[in-house]
C-alpha positions in Angstrom: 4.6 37.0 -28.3 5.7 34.2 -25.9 9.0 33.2 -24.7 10.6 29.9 -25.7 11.8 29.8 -22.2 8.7 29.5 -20.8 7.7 26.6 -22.1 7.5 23.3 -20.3 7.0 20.3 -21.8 4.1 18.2 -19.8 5.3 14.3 -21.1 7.4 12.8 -23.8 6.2 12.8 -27.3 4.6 9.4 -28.5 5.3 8.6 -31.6 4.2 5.8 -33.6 7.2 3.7 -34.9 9.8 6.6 -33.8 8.5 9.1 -36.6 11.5 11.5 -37.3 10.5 14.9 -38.5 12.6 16.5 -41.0 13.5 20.5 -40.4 14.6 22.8 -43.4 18.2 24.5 -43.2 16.9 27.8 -42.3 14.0 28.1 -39.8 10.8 29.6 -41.3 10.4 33.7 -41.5 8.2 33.4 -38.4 10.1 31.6 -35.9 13.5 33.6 -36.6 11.6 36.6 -34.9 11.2 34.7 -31.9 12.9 36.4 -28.5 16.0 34.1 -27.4 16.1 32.8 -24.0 18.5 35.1 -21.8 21.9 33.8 -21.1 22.2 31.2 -18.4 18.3 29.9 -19.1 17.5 26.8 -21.0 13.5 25.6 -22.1 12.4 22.7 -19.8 12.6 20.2 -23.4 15.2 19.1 -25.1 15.6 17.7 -28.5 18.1 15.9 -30.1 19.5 17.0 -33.6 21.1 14.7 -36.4 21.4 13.9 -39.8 19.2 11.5 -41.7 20.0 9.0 -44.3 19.4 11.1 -47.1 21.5 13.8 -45.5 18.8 16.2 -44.4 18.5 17.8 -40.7 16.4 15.4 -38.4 15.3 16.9 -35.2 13.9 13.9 -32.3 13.2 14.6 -28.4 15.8 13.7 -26.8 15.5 11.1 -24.3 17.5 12.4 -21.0 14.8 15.5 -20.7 12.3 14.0 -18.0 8.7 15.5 -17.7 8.0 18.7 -15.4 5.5 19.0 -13.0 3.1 21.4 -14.1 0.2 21.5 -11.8 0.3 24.7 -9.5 -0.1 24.7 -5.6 -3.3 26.2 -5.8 -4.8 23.7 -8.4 -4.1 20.8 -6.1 -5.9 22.5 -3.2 -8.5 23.5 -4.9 -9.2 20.1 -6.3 -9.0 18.5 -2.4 -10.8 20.8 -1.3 -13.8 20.1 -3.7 -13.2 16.6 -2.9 -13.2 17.1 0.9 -15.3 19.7 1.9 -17.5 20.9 -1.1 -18.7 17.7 -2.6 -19.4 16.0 0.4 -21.5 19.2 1.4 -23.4 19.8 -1.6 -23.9 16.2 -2.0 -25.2 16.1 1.7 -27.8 18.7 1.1 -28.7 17.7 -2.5 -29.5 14.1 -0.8 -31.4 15.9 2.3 -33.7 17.6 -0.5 -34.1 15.3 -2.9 -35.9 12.8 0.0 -38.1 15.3 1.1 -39.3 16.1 -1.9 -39.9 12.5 -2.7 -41.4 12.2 1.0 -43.4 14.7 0.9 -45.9 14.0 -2.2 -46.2 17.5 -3.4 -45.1 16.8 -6.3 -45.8 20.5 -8.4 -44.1 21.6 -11.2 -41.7 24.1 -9.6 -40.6 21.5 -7.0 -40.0 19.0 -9.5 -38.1 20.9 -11.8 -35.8 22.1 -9.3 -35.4 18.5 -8.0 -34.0 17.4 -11.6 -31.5 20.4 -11.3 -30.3 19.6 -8.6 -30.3 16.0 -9.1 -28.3 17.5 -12.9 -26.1 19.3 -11.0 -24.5 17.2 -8.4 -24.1 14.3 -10.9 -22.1 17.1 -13.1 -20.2 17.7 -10.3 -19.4 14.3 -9.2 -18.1 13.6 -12.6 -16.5 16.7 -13.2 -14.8 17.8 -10.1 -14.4 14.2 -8.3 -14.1 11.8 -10.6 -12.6 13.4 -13.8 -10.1 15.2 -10.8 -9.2 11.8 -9.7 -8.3 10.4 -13.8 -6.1 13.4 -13.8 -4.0 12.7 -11.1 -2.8 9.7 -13.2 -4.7 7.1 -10.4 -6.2 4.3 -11.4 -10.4 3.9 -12.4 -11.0 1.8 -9.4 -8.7 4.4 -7.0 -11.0 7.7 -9.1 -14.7 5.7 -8.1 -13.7 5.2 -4.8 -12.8 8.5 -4.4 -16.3 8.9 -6.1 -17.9 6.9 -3.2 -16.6 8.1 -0.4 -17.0 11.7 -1.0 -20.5 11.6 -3.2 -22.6 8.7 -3.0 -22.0 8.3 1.1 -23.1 11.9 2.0 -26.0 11.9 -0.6 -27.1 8.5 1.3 -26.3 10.1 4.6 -28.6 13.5 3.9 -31.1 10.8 2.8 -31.0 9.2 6.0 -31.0 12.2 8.2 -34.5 13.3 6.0 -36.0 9.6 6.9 -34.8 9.9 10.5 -36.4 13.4 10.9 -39.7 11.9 8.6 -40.3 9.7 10.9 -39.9 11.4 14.4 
């Protein structure tokens, strides 16, 4: 069973056309076997109680409870450092590979086939763990494919230049 005072409320409640929910007298047999929050703590939402024209209990959020923060310390670095150090990595390598397999002409079914799974799994990741990660972080589309750019498509063109350079010593 989980504690009402655990819960944190990510962002306000949008409504259309400021819905009001109506709440019976008594709460239902389930939620009056809910633990109570120890003296002293309060949830992180708050919600404002009145009655409605027809006289029955109207429960709204309230407006003065402000959104929490909910993304842990170890989320954020783990989402830099996939956009920092992994990506660029991976995307270095995948680009080094994927020219020498064009470059060198042998162009088997084994080779191939791990070519287009590569070339499957570093656009997955791009999307996933760059670009989706970027959305997230409430920054703009243009802000999220830059960040796409500079740690994808640069070091998959860069590990594609290093396999031309070395081609062509």
């Amino acid at each position: 069973m989980v504690s009402l005072c655990l819960l944190r409320r990510v962002r306000s409640l949008q409504l259309p056309g400021q819905r009001q929910g109506f709440v019976p007298e008594s709460p239902s047999p389930p939620v009056q076997g809910l633990p109570r929050c120890p003296t002293g703590h309060s949830p992180s939402f708050a919600f404002a109680e009145g009655r409605g024209s027809n006289g029955r209990r109207v429960v709204t959020p309230s407006s003065q409870s402000s959104p929490v923060e909910t993304r842990p310390g170890w989320h954020i670095f783990f989402s830099e450092s996939v956009r920092f150090v992994l990506a660029p990595l991976i995307l270095l390598f995948s680009g080094f590979f994927t020219a020498n397999f064009i470059i060198s002409g042998e162009y088997t079914w084994p080779r191939t086939s791990r070519t287009l799974a590569l070339t499957l799994t570093v656009l997955i990741l791009s999307r996933e763990f760059v670009y989706k990660e970027q959305l997230s972080h409430n920054d703009s589309p243009g802000r999220a494919r830059s960040a796409l750019l500079y740690s994808c498509v640069f070091p998959y063109l860069l590990g594609v230049v290093v396999m031309l350079i070395l081609w062509a010593l």
